[in-house]
C-alpha positions as CSV (number, residue, x, y, z in Angstrom):
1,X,-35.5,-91.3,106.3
2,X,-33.1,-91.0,109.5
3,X,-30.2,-93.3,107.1
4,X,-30.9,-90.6,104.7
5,X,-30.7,-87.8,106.8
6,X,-27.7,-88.9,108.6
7,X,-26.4,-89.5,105.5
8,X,-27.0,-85.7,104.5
9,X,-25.2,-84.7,108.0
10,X,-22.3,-87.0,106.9
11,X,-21.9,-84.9,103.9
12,X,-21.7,-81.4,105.5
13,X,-20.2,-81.8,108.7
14,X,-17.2,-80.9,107.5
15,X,-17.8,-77.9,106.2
16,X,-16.1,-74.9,107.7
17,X,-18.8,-73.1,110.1
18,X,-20.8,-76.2,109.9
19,X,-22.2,-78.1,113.0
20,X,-23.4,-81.6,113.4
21,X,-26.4,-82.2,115.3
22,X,-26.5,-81.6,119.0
23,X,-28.3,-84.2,120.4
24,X,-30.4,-83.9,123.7
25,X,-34.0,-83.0,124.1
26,X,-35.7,-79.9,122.4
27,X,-36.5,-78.5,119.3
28,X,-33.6,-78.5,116.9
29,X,-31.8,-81.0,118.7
30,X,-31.1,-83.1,115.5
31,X,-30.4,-79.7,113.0
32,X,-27.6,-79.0,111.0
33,X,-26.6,-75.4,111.7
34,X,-24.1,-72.9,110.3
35,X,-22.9,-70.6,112.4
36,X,-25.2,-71.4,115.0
37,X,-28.6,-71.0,113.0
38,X,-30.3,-73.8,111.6
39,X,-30.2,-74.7,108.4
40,X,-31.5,-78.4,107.8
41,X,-33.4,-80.7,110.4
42,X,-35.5,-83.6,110.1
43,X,-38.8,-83.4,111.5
44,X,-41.7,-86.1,111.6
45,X,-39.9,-88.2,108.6
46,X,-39.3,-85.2,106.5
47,X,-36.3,-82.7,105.3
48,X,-37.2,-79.7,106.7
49,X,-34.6,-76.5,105.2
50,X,-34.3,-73.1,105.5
51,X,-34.6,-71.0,102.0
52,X,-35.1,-67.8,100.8
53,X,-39.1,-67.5,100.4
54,X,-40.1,-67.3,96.7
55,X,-37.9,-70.4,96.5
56,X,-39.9,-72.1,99.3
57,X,-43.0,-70.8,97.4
58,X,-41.6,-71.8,93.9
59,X,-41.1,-75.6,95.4
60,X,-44.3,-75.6,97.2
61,X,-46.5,-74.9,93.6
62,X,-44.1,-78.1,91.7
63,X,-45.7,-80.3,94.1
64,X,-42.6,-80.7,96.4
65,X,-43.5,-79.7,99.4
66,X,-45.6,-77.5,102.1
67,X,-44.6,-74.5,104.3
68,X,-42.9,-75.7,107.6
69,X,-44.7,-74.4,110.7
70,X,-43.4,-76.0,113.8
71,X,-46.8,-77.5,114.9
72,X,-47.7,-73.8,115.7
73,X,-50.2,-73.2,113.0
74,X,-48.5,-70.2,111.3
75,X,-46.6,-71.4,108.1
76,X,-43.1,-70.1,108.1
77,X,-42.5,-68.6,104.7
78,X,-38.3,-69.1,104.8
79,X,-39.5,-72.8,105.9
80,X,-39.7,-75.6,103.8
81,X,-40.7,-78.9,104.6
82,X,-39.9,-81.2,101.8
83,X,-42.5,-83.8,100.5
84,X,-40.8,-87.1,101.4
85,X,-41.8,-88.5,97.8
86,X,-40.2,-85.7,96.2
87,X,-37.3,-86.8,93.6
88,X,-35.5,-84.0,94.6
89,X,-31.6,-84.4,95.8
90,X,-31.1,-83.7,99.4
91,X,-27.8,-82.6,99.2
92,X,-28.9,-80.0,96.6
93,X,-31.6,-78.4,98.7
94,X,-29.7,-78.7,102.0
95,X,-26.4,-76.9,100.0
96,X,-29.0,-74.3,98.8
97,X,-29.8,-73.7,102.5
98,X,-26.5,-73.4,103.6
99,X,-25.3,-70.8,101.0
100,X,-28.8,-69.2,102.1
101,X,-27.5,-69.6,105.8
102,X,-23.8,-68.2,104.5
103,X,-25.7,-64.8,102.8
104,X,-28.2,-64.5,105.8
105,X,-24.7,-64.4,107.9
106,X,-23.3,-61.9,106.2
107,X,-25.9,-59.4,106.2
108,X,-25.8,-59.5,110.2
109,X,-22.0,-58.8,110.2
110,X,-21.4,-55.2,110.8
């Protein structure tokens, strides 16, 4: 999963507003972020992205996933983390999430 995944970060590093994983210790260390926010991480083996919330739902019910929570217990419902046997394209999902990311940017502009 971590070839895959870096694969992925490969892919969208260069994208303007884009930034590679940090590194270090910490939560979020090894996300993709736009603009600062996360985006895309790997956590515990699996693709972990940040979509609007009836799409999260909508992949949850076809079997592809389950709501990320961040070993806290409380689901987060813009959180997906993606079934690793899903036949679902990475680079898809993780676009999806960065146009998400883009939109989400927007709205906090003044």
């Amino acid at each position: 999963m971590r070839d895959r995944y870096q694969d992925l970060v490969h892919e969208l590093a260069g994208v303007e507003g884009v930034m590679p994983p940090r590194g270090g210790g910490g939560f979020g260390r090894g996300a993709l972020r736009y603009e600062g926010r996360i985006f895309a991480m790997l956590v515990r083996g699996r693709l972990v992205l940040k979509l609007p919330a009836s799409r999260v739902t909508a992949l949850i019910r076809s079997g592809n996933g389950a709501a990320f929570d961040a070993n806290k217990g409380t689901p987060r419902r813009e959180w997906l983390s993606l079934d690793p046997d899903s036949g679902l394209e990475w680079l898809s999902l993780a676009t999806e999430a960065l146009d998400f990311a883009r939109r989400q940017g927007l709205r906090r502009r003044p």
